[in-house]
N, C-alpha and C positions, 0 to 999 in steps of 0.2 A: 504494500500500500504506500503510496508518496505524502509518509508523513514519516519524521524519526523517530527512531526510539531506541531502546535497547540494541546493542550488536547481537546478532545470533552467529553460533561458531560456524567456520568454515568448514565445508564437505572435507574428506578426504580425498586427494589425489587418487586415482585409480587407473591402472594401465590396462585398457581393454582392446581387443584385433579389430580393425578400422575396416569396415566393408569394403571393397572396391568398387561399387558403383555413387559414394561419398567419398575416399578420400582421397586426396590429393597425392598425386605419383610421390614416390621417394627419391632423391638425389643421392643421393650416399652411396659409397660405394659398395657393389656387387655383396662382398662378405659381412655387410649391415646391414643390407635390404629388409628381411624378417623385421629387424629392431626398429628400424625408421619408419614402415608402417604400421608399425603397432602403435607407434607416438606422434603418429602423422595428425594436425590439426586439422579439424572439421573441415569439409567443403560446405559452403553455404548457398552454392549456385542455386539450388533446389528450391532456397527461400527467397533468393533474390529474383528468379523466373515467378516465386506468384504473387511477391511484393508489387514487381511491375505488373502483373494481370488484374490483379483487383485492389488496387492501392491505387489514388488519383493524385495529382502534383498538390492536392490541399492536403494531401494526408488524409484522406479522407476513404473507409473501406468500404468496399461491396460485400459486406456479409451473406447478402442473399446467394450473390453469385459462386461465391468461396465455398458455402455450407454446401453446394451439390458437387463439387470437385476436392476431395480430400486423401484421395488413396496416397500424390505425391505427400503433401503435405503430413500425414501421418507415419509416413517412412522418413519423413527428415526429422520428426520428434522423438522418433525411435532411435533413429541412428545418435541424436544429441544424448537422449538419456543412456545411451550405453558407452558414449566416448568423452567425458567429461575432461576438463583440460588437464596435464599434468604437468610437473617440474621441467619438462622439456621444452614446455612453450615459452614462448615470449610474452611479453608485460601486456601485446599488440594484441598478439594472439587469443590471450586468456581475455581480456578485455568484448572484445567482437566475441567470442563465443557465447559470453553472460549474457551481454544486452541483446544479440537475434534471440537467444532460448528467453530472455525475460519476455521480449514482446512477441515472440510464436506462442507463448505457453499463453499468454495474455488474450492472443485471438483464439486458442484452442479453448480456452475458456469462454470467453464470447458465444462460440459458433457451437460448444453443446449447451448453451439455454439459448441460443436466436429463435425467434424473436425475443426483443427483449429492449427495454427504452436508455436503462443504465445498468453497466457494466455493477451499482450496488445496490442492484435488486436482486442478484444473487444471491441465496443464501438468508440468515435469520432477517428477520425485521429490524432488530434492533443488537446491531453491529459495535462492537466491541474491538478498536482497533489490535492488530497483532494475536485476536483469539477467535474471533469471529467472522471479520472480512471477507470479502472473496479473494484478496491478498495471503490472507493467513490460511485460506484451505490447502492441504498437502498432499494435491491432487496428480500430481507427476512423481515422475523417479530421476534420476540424475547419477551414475554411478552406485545404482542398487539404493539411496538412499533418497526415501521421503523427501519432497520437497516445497514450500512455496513457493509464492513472485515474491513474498517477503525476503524468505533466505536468502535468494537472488541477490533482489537490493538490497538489504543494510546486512546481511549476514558475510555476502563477498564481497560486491561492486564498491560500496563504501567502506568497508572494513578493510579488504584487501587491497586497493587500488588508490584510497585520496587523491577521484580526479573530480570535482565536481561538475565536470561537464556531462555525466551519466544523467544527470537530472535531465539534461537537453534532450537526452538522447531516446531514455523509459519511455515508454507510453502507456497509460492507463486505461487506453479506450474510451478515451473522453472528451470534449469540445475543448477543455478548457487546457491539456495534456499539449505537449509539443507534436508538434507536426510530426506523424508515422513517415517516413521515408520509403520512398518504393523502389528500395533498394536495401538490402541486404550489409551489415557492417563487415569490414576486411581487416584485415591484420592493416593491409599495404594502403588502404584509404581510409585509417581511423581518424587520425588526426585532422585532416582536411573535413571528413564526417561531423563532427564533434566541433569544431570550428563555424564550420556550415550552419548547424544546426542551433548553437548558440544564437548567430545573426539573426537565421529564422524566426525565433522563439523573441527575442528583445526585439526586433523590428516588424512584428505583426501588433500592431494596436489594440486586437481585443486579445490579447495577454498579457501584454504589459506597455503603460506610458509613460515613460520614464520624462524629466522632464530637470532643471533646474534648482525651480522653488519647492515644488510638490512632482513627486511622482509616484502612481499610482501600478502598483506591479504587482504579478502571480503572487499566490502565495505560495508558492516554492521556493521564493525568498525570503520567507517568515518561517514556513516549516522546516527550510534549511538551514536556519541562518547559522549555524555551527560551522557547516560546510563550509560556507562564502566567505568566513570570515576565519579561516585558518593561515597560519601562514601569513602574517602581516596585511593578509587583505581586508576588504570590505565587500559588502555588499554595490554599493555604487562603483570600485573600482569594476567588477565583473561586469555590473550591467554596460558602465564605459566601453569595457571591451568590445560589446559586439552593439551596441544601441548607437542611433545616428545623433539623437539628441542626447547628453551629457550632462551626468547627475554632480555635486559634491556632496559632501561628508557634511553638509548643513541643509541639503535638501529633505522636504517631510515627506515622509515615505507612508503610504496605504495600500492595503491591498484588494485585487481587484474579487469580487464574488466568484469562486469556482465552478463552473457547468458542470454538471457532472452527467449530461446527455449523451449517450453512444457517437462516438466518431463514425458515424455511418453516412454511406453516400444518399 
């Protein structure tokens, strides 16, 4: 759920044999071949083909169209649950595997209660962040081990990585959520990703208006504000970073009502 709280522990690393219609050739030479693809990092093409098929440039999904087309897309959450990252990957690597499996697992959640108006109508009525959610259901497997979209977010992505641009990146299935990309995250296009998506997020006006005197932002900047402000930063220095209009450290900050309406086309 994109609110903080508690850390949850990290999975354990697990080394499992990498399919070959998912992962990616080995390079190594001949007498490592076996070991290289057993620790070969995910191929994500599979998500990135139906990100572009029902994903529009608003970020906006075609559930309806998704929910009669599944056979792909249930074989690449298979394949995610059985090769989860290990000590061999890169920082790049483990990074892009979290956030596609946060927001695949995020639409596989979607699309078995579609129809549906908000992604937290899921589930009790009366929702208990971290115990109740549809965030905190531990609906997947990941390396044989139970999982939520919680553990995801604040159990690794935040816990193991201190990049706060993951916030840019999550999607909650919500209006009010950063722009779904209909494209797939890469080791080799994280950072441009992540960058991109920043801009995105701080330069669409019904998310955040940031402004001089007053600006009025998500509140991802209030239920983060830990994140933003680690590291000698602030809040307004990050919004600077990607926002076109330029906040200071005496600007009065509000935040804007969160949607919490299905990101649907």
């Amino acid at each position: 759920m994109k609110i903080p709280a508690l850390y949850f522990s990290c999975i354990a690393a697990a080394v499992v044999a990498v399919l070959p219609s998912f992962s990616r050739p080995a390079t190594s030479a001949p007498h490592s071949a076996a070991r290289a693809v057993a620790t070969a990092p995910v191929d994500h093409s599979t998500f990135d083909k139906l990100l572009k098929k029902y994903v529009n440039a608003q970020g906006l999904v075609n559930y309806k169209g998704w929910k009669t087309d599944q056979a792909a897309f249930n074989q690449y959450l298979q394949f995610l649950s059985k090769n989860p990252p290990t000590a061999t990957w890169s920082k790049a690597e483990q990074m892009a595997y979290w956030i596609n499996a946060y927001n695949a697992y995020t639409i596989r959640l979607v699309l078995d209660h579609y129809p549906l108006q908000s992604i937290k109508d899921i589930g009790t009525k009366i929702q208990i962040p971290f115990v109740t959610t549809p965030w905190a259901s531990k609906f997947f497997s990941i390396g044989g081990t139970k999982m939520s979209l919680d553990n995801i977010e604040h159990g690794t992505l935040r816990k193991k990585f201190n990049d706060p641009r993951i916030h840019f990146a999550l999607v909650c299935a919500s209006i009010s959520c950063p722009r779904l990309r209909n494209e797939a995250y890469t080791a080799a296009k994280l950072d441009s990703q992540l960058e991109d998506q920043g801009r995105d997020f701080l330069r669409d006006p019904t998310k955040n208006k940031p402004g001089k005197a007053t600006a009025q932002l998500s509140k991802y900047f209030d239920w983060y504000k830990g994140d933003w402000t680690e590291n000698g930063q602030t809040v307004a220095s990050w919004v600077n970073k990607y926002a076109t209009t330029k906040m200071d450290n005496a600007t009065q900050i509000s935040y804007l009502d969160y949607n919490w309406s299905l990101n649907a086309q």
